[in-house]
Phi, psi and omega in degrees: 000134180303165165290312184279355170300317166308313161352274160312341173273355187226036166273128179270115199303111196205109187066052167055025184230130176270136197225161183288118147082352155080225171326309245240357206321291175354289184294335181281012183281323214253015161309134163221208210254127173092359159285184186207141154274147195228129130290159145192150168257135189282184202271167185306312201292317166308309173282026182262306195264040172032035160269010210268117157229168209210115176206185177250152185201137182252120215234133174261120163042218188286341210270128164285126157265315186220162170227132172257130175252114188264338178214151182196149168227000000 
């Protein structure tokens, strides 16, 4: 998925104004040219066993730059 498309699928409302990723904007601000983004979810047994995270990871080349967590239990 492209940035904007995700972009658009993670908009917030915050002070009547819709901003991409809401509180976290800032870090989705620090993307620069040749990043890239990975969803991932962690496995079923994790939310089974109420360890289940759910993000986005901003990624340089091989490198994690940032991780965003969008669902977690």
């Amino acid at each position: 998925m492209g940035a904007e498309e995700l972009e658009k699928t993670r908009l917030v409302n915050t002070n009547g104004k819709n901003i991409a990723f809401g509180y976290i904007h800032d870090e989705w601000e620090k993307m620069k040219d040749g990043d890239y983004l990975v969803e991932f979810k962690s496995s079923p047994s994790s939310w089974s066993n109420l360890v289940g995270s759910a993000g986005i990871r901003l990624m340089r080349g091989e490198e994690v730059i940032n991780t965003m967590i969008t669902r977690m239990n």
